[in-house]
N, CA, C and O of each residue as an XYZ file, in Angstrom:
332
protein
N     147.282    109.335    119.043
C     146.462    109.551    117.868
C     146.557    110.995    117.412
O     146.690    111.215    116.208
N     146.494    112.092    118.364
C     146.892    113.247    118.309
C     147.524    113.278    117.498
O     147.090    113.594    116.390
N     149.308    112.843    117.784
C     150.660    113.244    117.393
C     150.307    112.458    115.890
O     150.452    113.287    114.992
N     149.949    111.303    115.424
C     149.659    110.668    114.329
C     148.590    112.422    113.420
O     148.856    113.063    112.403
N     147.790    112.522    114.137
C     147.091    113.409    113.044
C     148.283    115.066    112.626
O     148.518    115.725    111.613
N     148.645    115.098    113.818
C     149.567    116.289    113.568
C     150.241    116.441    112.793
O     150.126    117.278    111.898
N     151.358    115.454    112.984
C     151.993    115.095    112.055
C     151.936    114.666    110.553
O     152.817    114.993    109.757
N     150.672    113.792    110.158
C     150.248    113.576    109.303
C     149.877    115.403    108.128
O     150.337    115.709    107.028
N     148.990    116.105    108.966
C     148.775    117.445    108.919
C     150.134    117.810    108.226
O     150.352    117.783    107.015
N     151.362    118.298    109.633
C     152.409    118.899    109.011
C     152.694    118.542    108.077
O     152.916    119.388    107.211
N     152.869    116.875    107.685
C     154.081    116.079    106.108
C     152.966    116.918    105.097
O     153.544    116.958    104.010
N     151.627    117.611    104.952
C     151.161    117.619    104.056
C     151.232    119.293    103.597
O     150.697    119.719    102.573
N     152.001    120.139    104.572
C     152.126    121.793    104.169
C     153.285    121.766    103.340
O     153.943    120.746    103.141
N     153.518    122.813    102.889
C     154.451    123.678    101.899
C     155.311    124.130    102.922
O     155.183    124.150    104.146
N     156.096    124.439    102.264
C     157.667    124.470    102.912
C     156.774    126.201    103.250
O     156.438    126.313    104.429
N     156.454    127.301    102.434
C     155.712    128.350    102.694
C     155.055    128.214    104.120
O     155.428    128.731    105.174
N     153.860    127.293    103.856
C     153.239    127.435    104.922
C     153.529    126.702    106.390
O     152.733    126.629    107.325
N     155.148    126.078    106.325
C     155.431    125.670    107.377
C     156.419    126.744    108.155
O     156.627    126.720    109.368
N     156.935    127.604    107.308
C     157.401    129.009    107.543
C     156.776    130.133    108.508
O     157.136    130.761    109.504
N     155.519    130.040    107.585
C     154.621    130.371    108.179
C     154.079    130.404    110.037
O     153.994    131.364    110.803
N     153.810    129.005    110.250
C     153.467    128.408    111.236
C     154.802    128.775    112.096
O     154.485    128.986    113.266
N     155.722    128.868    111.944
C     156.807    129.017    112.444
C     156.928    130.264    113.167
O     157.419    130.429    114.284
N     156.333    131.263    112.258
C     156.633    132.438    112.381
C     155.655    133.104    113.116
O     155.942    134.146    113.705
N     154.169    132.475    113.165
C     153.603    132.410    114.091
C     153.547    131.911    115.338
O     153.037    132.699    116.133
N     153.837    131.040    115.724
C     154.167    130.236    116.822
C     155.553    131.148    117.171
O     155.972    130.702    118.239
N     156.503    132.330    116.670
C     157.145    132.542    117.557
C     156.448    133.970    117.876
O     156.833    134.694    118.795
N     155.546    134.236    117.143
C     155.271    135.815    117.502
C     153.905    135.358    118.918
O     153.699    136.098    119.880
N     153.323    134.310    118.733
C     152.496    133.633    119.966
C     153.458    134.059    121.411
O     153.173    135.010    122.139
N     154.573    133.180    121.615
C     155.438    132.952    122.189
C     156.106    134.319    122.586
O     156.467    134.573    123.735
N     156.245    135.255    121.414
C     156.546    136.799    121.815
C     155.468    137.609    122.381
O     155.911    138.742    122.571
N     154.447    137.530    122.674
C     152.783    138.202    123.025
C     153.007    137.637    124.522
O     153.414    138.433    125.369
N     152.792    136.489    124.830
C     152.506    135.507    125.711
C     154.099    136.199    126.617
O     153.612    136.815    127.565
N     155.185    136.296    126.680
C     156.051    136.991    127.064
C     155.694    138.580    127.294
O     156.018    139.214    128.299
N     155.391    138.797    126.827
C     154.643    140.417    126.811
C     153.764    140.463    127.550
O     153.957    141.334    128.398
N     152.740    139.879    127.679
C     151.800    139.504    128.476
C     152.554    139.486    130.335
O     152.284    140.220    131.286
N     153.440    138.439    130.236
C     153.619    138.170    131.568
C     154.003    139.079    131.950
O     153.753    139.341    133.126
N     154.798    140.010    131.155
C     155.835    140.849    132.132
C     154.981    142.048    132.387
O     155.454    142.988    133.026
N     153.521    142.089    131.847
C     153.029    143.213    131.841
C     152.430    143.248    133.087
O     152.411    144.318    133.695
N     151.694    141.758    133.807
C     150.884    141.259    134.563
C     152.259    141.181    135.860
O     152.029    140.445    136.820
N     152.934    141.557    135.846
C     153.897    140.983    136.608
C     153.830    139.816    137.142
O     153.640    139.656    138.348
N     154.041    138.461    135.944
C     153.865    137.394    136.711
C     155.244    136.846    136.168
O     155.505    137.198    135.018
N     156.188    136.029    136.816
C     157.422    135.604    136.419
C     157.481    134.173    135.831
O     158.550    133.701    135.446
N     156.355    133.515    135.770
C     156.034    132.156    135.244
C     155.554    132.478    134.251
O     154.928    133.538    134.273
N     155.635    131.712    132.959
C     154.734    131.884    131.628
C     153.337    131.287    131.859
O     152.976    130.377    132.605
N     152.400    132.360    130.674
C     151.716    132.244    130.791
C     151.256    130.623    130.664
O     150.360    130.391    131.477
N     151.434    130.056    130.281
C     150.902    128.835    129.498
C     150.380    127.923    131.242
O     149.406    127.191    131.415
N     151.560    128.386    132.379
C     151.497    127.515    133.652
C     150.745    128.202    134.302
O     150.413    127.628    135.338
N     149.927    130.046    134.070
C     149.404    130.577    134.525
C     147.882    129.849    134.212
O     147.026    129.623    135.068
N     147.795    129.582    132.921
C     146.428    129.270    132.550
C     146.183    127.596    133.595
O     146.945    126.642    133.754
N     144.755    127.877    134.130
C     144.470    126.237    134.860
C     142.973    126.383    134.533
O     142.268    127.338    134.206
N     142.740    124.968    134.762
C     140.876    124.987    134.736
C     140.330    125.427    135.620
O     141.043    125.311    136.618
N     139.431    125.886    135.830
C     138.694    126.407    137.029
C     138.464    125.191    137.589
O     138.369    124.145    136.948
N     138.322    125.355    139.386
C     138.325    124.285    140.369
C     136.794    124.375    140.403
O     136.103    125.393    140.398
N     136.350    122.876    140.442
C     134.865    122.616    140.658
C     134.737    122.971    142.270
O     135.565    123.003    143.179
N     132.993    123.280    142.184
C     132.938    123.823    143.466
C     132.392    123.072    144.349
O     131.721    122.307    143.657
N     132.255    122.823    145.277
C     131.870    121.351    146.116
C     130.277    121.865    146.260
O     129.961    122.930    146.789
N     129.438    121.000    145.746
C     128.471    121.255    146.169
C     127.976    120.906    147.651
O     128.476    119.860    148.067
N     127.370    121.351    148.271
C     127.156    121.128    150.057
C     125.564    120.432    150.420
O     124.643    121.060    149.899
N     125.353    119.805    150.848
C     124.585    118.546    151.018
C     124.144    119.142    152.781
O     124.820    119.366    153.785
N     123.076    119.203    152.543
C     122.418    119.378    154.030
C     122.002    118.166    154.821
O     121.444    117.187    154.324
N     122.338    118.315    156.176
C     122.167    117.210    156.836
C     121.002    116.558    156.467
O     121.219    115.472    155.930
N     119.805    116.875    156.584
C     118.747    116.419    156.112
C     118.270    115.398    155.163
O     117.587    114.376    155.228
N     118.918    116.095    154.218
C     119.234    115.648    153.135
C     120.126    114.087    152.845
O     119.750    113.047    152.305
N     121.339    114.448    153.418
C     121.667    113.410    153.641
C     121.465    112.149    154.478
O     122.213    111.179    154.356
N     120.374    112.183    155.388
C     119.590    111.603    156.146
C     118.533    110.575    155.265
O     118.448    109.353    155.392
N     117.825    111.375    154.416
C     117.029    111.181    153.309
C     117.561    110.237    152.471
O     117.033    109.126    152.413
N     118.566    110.518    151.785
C     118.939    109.212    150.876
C     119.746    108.015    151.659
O     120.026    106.961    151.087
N     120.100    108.290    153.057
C     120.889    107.225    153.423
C     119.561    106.192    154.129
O     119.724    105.073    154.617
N     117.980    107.105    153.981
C     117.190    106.255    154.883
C     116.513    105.679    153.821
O     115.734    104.766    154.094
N     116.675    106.094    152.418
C     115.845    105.492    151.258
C     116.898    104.513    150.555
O     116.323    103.894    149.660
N     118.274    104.159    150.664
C     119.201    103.449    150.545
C     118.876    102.171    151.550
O     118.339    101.113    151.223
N     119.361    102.570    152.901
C     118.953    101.415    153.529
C     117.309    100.410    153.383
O     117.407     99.194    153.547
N     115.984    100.977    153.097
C     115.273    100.488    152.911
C     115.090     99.814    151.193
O     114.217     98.975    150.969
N     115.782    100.183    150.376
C     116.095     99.281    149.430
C     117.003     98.524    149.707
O     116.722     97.475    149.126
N     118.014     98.388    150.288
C     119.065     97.442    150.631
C     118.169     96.029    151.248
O     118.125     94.855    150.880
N     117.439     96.870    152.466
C     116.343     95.471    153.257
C     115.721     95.179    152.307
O     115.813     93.958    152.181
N     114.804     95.818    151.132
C     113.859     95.385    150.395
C     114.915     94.246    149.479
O     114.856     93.017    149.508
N     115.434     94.723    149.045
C     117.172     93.561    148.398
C     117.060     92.144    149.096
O     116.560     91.157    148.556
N     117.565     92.176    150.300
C     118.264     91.421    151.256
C     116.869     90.394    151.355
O     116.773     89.212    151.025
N     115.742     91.400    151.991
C     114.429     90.366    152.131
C     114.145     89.419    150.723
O     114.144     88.189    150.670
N     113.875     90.500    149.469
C     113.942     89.407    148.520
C     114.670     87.827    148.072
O     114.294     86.916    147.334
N     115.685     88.009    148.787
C     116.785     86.768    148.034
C     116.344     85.734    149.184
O     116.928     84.653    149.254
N     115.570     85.978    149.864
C     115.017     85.174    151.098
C     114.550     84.192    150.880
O     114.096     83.507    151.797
């Protein structure tokens, strides 16, 4: 659906403003090169960029005691019902 809107987008610029885009997208591409070599990183940036890793949230024993003892007593309250 993306590539449908993109495209749709591009068929509708000027030969100007597809020049344009062009000429941007290579001076992007020239920065982003500039960039790496400044950072000394030998991969482009684009494989440098990632999402940040979620952080595990940590669950105390207790805790987990707690919902596995309020789980099981709805499970019996379950089980007894269909009785």
């Amino acid at each position: 659906m993306i590539e449908y809107f993109l495209m749709s987008t591009i068929a509708n610029l000027s030969v100007q403003q597809l020049r344009r885009a062009v000429m941007l997208k290579e001076k992007i591409q020239s920065l982003e090169k500039k960039l790496s070599q400044l950072l000394g990183s030998t991969s482009s940036v684009e494989a440098d960029v990632q999402a940040p890793k979620k952080k595990k949230r940590a669950m105390s024993a207790a805790a987990k005691a707690k919902i596995s003892a309020k789980l099981k007593k709805a499970w019996a309250l379950r089980k007894a019902a269909k009785k």
